[in-house]
C-alpha positions as CSV (number, residue, x, y, z in Angstrom):
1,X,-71.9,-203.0,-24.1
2,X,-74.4,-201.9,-26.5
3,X,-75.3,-198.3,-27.0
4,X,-78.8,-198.9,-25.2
5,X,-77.5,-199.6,-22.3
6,X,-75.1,-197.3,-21.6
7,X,-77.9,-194.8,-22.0
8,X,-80.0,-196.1,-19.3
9,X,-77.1,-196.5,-17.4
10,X,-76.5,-192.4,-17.5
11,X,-80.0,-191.6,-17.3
12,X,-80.3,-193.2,-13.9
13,X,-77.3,-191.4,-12.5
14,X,-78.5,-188.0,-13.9
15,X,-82.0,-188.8,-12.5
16,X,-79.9,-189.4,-9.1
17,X,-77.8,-186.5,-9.7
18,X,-80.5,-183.6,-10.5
19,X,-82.6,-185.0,-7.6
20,X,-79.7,-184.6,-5.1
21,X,-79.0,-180.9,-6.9
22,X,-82.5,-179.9,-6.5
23,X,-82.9,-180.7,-3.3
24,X,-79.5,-179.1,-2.3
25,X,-80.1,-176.0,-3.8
26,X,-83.3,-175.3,-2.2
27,X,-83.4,-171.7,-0.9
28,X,-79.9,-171.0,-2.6
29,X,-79.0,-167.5,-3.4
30,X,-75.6,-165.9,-4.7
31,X,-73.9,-166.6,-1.4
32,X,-75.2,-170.2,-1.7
33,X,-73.5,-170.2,-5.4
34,X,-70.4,-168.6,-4.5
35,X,-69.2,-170.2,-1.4
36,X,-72.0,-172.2,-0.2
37,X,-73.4,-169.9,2.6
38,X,-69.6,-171.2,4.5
39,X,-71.7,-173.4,6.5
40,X,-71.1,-176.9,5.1
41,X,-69.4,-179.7,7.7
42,X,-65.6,-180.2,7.1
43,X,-66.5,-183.7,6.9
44,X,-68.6,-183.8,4.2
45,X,-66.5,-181.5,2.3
46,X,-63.7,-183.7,2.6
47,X,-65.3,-186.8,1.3
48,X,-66.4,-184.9,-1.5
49,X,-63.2,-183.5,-2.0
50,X,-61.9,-187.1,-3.1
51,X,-63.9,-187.2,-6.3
52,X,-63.4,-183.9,-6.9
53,X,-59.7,-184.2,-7.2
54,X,-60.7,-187.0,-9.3
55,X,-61.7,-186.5,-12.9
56,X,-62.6,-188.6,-15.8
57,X,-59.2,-188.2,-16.9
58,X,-57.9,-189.8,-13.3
59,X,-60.6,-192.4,-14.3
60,X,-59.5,-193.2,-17.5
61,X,-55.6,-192.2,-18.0
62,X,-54.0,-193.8,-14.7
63,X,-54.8,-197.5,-15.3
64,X,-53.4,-197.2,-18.6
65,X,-50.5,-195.0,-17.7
66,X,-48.8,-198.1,-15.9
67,X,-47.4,-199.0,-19.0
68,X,-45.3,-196.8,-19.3
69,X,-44.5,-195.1,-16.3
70,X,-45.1,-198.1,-13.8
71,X,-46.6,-196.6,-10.0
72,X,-44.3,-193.4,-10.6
73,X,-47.7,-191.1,-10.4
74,X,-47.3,-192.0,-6.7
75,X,-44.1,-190.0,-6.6
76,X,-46.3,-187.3,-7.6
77,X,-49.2,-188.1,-5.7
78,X,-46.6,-187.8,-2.1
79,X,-45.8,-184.4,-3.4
80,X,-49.7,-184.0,-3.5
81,X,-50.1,-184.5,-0.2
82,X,-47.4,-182.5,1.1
83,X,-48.5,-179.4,-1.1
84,X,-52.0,-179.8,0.9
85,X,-50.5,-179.5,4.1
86,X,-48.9,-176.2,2.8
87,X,-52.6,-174.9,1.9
88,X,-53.9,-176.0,4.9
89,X,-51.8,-174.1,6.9
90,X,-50.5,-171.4,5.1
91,X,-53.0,-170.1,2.4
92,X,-56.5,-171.2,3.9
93,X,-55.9,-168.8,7.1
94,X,-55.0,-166.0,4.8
95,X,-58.3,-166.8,3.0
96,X,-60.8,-167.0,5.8
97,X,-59.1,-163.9,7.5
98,X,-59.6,-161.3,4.7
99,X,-63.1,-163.0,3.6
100,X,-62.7,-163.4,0.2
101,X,-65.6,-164.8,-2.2
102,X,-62.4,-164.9,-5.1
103,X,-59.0,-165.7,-4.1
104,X,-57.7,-163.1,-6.7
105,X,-58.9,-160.5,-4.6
106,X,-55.9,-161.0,-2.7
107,X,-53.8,-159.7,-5.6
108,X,-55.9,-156.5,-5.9
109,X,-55.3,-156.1,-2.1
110,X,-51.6,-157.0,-2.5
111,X,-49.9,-155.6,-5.3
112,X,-53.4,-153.4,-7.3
113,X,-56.3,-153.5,-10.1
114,X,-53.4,-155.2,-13.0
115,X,-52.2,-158.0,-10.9
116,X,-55.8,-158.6,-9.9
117,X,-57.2,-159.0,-13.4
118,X,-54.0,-161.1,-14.5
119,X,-54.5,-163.7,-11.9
120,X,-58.3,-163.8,-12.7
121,X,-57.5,-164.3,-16.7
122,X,-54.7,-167.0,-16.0
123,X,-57.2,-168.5,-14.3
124,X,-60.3,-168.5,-16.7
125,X,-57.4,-169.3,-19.4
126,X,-56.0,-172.2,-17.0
127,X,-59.3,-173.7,-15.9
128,X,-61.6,-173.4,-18.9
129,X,-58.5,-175.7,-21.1
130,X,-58.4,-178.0,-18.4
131,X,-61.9,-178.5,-17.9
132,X,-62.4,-178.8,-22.0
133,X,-59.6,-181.4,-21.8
134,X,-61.5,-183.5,-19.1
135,X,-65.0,-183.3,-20.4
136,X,-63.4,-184.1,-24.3
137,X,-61.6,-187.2,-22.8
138,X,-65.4,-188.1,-21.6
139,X,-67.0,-187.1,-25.1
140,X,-64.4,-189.1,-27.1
141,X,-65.5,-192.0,-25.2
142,X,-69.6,-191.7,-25.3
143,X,-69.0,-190.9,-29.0
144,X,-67.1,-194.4,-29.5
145,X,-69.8,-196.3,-27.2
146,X,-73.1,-194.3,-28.0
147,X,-73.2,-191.6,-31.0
148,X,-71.1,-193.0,-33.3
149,X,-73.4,-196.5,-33.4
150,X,-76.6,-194.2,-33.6
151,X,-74.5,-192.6,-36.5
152,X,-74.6,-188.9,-34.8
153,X,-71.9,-186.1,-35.0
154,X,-69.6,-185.4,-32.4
155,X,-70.9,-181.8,-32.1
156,X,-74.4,-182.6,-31.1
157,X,-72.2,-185.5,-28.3
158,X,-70.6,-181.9,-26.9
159,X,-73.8,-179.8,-27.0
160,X,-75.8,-182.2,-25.0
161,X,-72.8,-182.8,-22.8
162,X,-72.1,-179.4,-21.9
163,X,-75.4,-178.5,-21.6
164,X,-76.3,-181.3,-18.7
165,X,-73.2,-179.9,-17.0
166,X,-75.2,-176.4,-17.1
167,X,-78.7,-177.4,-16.0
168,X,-77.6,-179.0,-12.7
169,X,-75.2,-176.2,-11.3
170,X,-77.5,-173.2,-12.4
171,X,-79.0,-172.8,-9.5
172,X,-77.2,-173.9,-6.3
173,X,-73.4,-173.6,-7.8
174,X,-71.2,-174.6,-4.9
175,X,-73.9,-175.6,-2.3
176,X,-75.1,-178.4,-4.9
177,X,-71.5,-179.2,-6.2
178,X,-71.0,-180.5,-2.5
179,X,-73.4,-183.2,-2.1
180,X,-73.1,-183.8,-6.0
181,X,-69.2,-184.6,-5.1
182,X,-70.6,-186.8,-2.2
183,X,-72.6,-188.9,-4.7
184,X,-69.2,-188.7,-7.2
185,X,-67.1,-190.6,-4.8
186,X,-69.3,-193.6,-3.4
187,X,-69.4,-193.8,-7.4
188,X,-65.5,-193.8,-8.0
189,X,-64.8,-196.1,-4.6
190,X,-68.0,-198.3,-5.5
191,X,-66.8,-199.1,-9.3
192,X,-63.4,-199.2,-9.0
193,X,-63.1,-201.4,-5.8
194,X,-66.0,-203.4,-7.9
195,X,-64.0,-203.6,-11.1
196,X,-60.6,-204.6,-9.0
197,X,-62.6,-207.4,-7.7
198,X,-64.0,-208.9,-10.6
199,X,-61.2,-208.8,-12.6
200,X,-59.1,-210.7,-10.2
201,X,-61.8,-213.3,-10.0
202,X,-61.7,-213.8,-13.6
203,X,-57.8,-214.3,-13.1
204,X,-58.5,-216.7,-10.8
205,X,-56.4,-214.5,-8.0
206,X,-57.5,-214.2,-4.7
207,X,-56.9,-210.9,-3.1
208,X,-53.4,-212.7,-1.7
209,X,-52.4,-213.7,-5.2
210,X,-53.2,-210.4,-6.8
211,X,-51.2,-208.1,-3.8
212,X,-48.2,-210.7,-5.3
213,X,-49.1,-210.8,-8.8
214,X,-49.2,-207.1,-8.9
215,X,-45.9,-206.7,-6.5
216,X,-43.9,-209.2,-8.9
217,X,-45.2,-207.1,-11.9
218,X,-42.6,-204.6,-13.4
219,X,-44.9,-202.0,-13.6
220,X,-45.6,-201.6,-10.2
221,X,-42.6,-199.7,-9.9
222,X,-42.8,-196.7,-7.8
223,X,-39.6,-195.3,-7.0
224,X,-37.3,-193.8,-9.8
225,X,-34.0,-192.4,-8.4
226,X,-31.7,-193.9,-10.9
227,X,-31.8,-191.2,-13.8
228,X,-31.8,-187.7,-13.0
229,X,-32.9,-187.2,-16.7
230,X,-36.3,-189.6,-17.1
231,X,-38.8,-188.0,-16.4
232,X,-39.9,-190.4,-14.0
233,X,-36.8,-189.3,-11.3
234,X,-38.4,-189.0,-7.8
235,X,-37.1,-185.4,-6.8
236,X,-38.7,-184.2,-9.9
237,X,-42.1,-186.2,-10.0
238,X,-41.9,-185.0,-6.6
239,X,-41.0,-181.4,-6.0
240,X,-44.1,-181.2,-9.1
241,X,-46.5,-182.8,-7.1
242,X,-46.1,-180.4,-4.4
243,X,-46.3,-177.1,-6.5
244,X,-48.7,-178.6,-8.8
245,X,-51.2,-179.0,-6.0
246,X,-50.7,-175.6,-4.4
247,X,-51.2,-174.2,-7.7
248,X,-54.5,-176.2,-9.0
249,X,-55.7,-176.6,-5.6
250,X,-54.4,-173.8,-3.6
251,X,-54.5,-171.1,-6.0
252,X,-57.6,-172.2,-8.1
253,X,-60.8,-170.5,-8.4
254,X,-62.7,-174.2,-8.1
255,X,-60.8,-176.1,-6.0
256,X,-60.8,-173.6,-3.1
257,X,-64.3,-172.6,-3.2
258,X,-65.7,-175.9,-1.9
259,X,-62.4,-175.8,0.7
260,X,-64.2,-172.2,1.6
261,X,-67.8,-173.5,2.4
262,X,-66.9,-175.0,5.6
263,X,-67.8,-173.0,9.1
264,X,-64.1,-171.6,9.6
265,X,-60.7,-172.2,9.0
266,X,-59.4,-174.8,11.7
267,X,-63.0,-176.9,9.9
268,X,-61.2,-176.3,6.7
269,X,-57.8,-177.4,7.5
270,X,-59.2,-180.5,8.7
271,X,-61.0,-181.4,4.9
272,X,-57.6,-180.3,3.6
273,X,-55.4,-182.9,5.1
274,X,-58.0,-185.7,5.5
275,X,-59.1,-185.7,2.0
276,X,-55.2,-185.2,0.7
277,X,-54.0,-188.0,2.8
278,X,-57.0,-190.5,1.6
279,X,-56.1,-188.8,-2.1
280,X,-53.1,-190.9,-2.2
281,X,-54.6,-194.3,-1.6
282,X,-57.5,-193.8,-4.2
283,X,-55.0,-193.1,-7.1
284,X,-53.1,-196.2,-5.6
285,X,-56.6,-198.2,-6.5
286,X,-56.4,-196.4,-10.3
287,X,-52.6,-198.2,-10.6
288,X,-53.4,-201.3,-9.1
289,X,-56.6,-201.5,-11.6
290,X,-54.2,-200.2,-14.7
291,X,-51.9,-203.7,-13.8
292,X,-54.9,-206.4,-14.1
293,X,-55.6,-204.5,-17.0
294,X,-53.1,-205.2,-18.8
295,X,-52.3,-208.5,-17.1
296,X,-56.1,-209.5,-18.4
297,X,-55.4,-208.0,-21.5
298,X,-52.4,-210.2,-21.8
299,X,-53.9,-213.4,-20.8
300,X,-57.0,-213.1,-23.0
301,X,-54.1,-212.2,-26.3
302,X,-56.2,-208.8,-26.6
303,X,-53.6,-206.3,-28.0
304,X,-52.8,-202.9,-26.5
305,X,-55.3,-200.1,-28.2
306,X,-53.3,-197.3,-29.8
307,X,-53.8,-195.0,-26.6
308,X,-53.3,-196.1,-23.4
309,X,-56.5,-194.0,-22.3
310,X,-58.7,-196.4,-24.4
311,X,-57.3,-199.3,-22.6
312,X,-60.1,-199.5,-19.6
313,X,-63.1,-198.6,-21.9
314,X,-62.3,-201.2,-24.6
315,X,-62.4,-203.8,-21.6
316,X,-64.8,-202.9,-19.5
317,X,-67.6,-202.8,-21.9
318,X,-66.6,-205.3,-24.2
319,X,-68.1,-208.9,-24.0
320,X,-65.2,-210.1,-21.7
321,X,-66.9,-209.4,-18.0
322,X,-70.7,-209.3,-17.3
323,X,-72.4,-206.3,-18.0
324,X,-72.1,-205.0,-14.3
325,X,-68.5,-204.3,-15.4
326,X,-69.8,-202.0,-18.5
327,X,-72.3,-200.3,-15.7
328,X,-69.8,-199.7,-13.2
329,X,-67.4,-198.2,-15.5
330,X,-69.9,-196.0,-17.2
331,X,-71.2,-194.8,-13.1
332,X,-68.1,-193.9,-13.1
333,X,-67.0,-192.1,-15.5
334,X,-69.8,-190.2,-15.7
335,X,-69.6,-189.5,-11.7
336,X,-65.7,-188.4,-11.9
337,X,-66.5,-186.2,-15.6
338,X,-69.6,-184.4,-14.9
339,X,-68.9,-183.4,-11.6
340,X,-65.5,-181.7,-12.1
341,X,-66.8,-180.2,-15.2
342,X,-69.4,-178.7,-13.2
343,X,-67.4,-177.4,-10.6
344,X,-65.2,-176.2,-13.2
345,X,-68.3,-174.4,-14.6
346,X,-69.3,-172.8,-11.3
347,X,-65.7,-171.5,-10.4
348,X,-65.5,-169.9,-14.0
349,X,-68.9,-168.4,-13.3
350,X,-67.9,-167.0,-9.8
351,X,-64.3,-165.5,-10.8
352,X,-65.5,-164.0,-14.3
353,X,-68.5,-162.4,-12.4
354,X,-66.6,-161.0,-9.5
355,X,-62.9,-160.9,-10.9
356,X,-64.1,-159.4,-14.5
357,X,-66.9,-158.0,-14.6
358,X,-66.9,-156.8,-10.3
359,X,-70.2,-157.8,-10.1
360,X,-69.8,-157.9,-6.5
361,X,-70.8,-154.3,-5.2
362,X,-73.6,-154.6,-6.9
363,X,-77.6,-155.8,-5.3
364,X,-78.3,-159.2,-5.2
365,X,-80.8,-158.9,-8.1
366,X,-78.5,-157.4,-10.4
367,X,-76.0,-160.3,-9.2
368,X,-77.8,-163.0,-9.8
369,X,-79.2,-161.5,-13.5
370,X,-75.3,-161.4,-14.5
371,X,-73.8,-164.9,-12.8
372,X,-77.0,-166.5,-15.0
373,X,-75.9,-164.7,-18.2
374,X,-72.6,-165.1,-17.6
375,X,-73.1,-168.8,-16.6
376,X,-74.4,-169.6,-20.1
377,X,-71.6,-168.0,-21.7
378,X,-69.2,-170.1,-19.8
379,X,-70.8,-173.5,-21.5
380,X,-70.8,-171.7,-24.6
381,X,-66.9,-171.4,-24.5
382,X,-66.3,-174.6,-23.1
383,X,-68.1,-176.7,-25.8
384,X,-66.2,-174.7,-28.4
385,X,-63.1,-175.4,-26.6
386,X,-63.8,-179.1,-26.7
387,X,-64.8,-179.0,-30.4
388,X,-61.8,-177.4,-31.2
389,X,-59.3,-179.4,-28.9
390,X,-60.6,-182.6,-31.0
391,X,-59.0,-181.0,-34.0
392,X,-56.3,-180.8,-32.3
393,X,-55.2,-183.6,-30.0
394,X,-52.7,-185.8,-30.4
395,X,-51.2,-186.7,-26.9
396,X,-52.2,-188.7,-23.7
397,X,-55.2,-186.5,-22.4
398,X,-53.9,-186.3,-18.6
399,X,-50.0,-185.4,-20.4
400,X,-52.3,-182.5,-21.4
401,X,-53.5,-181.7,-18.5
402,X,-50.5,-181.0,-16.8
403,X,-48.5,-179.3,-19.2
404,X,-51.4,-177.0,-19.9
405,X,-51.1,-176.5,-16.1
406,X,-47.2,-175.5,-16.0
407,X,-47.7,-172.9,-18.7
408,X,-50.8,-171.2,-17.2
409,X,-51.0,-171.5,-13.5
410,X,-46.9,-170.6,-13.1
411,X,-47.3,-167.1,-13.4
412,X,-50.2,-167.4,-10.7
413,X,-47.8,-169.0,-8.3
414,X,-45.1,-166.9,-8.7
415,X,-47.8,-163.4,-8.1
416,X,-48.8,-165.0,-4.8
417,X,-45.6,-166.6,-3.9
418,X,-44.1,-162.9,-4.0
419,X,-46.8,-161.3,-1.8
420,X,-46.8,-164.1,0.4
421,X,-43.1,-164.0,1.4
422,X,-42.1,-160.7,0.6
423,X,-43.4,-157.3,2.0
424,X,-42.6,-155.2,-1.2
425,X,-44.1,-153.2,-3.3
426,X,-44.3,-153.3,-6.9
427,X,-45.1,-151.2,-10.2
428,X,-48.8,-153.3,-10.6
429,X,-48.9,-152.0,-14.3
430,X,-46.4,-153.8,-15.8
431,X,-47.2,-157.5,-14.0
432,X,-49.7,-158.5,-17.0
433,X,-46.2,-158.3,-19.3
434,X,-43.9,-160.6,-16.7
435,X,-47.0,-163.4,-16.5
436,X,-46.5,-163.4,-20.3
437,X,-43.3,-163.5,-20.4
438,X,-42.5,-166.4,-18.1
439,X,-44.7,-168.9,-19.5
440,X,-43.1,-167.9,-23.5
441,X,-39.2,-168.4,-21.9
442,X,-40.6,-171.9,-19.7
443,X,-41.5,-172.7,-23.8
444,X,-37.7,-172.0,-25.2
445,X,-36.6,-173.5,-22.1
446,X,-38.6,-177.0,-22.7
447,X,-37.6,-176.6,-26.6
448,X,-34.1,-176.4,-26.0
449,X,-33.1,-178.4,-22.7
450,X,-31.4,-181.6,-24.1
451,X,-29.4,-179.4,-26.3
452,X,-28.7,-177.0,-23.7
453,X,-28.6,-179.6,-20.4
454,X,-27.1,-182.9,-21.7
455,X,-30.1,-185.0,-22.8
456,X,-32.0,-183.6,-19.6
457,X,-35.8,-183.5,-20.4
458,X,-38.3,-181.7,-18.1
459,X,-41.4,-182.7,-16.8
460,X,-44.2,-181.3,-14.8
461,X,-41.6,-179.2,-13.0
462,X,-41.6,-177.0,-15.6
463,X,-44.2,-175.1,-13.6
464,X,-41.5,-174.1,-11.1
465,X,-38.9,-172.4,-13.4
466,X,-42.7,-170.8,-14.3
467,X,-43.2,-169.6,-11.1
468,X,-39.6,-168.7,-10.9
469,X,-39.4,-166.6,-13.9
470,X,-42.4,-164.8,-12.4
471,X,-40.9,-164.4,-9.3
472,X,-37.9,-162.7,-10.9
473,X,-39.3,-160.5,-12.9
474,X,-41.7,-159.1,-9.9
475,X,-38.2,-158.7,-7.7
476,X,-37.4,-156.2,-11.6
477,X,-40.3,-154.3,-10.8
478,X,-39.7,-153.4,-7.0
479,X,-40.5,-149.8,-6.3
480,X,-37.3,-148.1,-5.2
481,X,-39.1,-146.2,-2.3
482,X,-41.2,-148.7,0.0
């Protein structure tokens, strides 16, 4: 797919996308921004609540993950759903009921001013890496299909990126993320059914033969209860999924404000479960697509690529399909990688105004002067963060992703896990040192498990003993007089 056209490909869908933005940010003001005036219908919110669980890295890193770890994501996936239902009914009530623009202010109200500004700078720490990852997976591939042909550096590839990111949430924040998520997955279903479909055909499957070509395959493999030590093992992949999700979607600045913009809570526990439940069957569509991949790859004699994330750009928009394959995939990953950077954008906007600088006493003029300041700072420190994270990568980008996410948002699980479930109080000036704490013994832990536990190796649950440590140390910091 030559450069060309995977330039007019991306103008159209930002020509689409800043239409739809403009026109949804009409009238917007800060409440508009922050939580979308809490007036948007669940259902809308819970379609686009599918794309916005789904990121270029989804788009990208699931096909080619089959390799290797076969359909175990599912495993991870059930634990998904389950952690939603826990949101749904136990956090988004809490929410609604004490009003809150940023879910940190529940630490302020719970524990004081020290656990308030921890949770707000895990947060920043936690979203603005995982955001950088994301976008970078997306910059790494438009600089292999368009700026490194037109012979441009990969700098000027994050500038503009970033900065297309910033001119289409600047004004309407939340409201606009929304219907922008709406657009973002009819893109994802549209390309990815699309892309399913013609690969089959030039298999020469029907949709019978491909349910059994992909059911005989050995990496359609979902469950793993053999080896309490791979990483893969179901209990594990599981027990993750669940306290992955109620940390990144529960406890999260970005996720929860769009689960916030509907009318009430009963509205939002309905976009909760519908779009967790329909979650499940999406990512089953990335797996499904990872297997032709590399069933086409094998028929055609086109070796693996180095990384398995470079496995569905190298075929979908080389000369093997017609060029409606190279469109759909670039509709999509643009749709899946803007978006969530953009909402990633917004949420860091709304919690470093409120949480950091509490902005939020203050008139609506003086408001909006400091989220607009404060929302160009926030690409500033993004595209440095994705500069700098090319330096340094050197692992699957969704691996990344979720081990970023056991360090940082563990000490944000165990803060509200402990006010949640227990009634005490707690010396609020030492918290900052626990959250540090944790997330430095999770690393000696993960260092020295196969030594210490007989070859075991953790995963993605390392955000439990996280949460754990956090929780601890809180119960070392109880106030002796209640």
């Amino acid at each position: 797919m030559s450069p060309l056209a995977v330039i007019v490909t991306m103008l159209a869908y930002f020509a689409l996308l800043f239409t739809i933005s403009y026109f949804a940010a009409r009238k917007a003001d800060n409440a508009s921004f922050f939580t979308g005036n809490r007036k948007q219908p669940w259902y809308v919110v819970a379609f686009a609540m599918i794309g916005a669980s789904i990121s270029g890295v989804t788009y990208v890193s699931v096909p080619g993950m089959v390799a290797t770890s076969g359909f175990s994501y599912l495993q991870m996936v059930l634990g998904f759903v389950a952690g939603q239902f826990i949101i749904a009914f136990i956090l988004v009530p809490l929410f609604y009921r004490m009003n809150l623009v940023s879910i940190y202010e529940y630490l302020n109200n719970r524990f004081g001013f020290s656990s308030y500004r921890t949770g707000a700078w895990f947060f920043f720490i936690s979203k603005m890496l995982g955001a950088s990852v994301r976008l970078f997976l997306v910059c790494l591939i438009l600089q292999l299909l368009v700026f490194e042909p037109c012979k441009l550096p990969f700098i000027l590839n994050v500038v503009i990126t970033v900065a297309i990111v910033w001119l289409y949430t600047v004004r309407g924040g939340v409201k606009s993320l929304i219907w922008t998520d709406t657009l973002k997955t009819t893109c994802l279903l549209v390309s990815v059914i699309l892309c399913i479909y013609f690969i089959s055909s030039r298999l020469d499957m029907g949709l019978l033969q491909s349910i059994r070509s992909i059911g005989e395959n050995d990496m359609s493999r979902l469950f793993y209860f053999d080896d309490y030590n791979d990483k893969r093992f179901f209990f594990k992949q599981f027990l993750a999924g669940v306290f992955t999700v109620i940390a990144m979607t529960g406890l999260d600045q970005d996720m929860m404000q769009r689960n916030l913009s509907c009318k009430n809570f009963k509205d939002s526990q309905k976009n909760m479960i519908t779009s967790g439940v329909l979650q499940f069957f999406i990512i089953a569509l990335f797996l499904i697509l990872g297997v032709l991949l590399y069933s086409f790859a094998a028929s055609q004699g086109i070796g693996s690529p180095s990384k398995s994330d470079e496995l569905f750009p190298m075929i979908a928009t080389g000369h093997y399909f017609p060029m409606i394959v190279g469109i759909l995939f670039v509709v999509g990953l643009t749709a899946s990688a803007y978006s969530a950077a953009g909402s990633a954008l917004t949420s860091l906007t709304t919690s470093f105004t409120i949480d950091i600088l509490e902005a939020k006493d203050k008139t609506e003029t003086e408001i909006k002067k400091i989220r607009t300041k404060v929302h160009v700072g926030m690409a500033f420190v993004m595209a440095v963060t994705i500069f700098v994270f090319d330096l340094l990568n050197n692992t699957s980008v969704i691996d990344a992703v979720y081990i970023l996410a056991s360090y940082t948002y563990g000490p944000i699980l165990g803060l509200f896990a402990f006010g949640i479930f227990t009634k005490w109080h707690v010396c609020d000036r030492y918290i900052p040192v626990v959250a540090i704490l944790s997330p430095a013994l999770c690393f000696i832990l993960q260092r020295n498990s196969e030594r210490w536990f007989g070859g075991y190796q953790f995963s993605y649950e390392l955000l439990l003993f996280n949460a754990l440590f956090t929780f601890i140390g809180l119960c070392l910091l109880v106030k002796r007089k209640q």
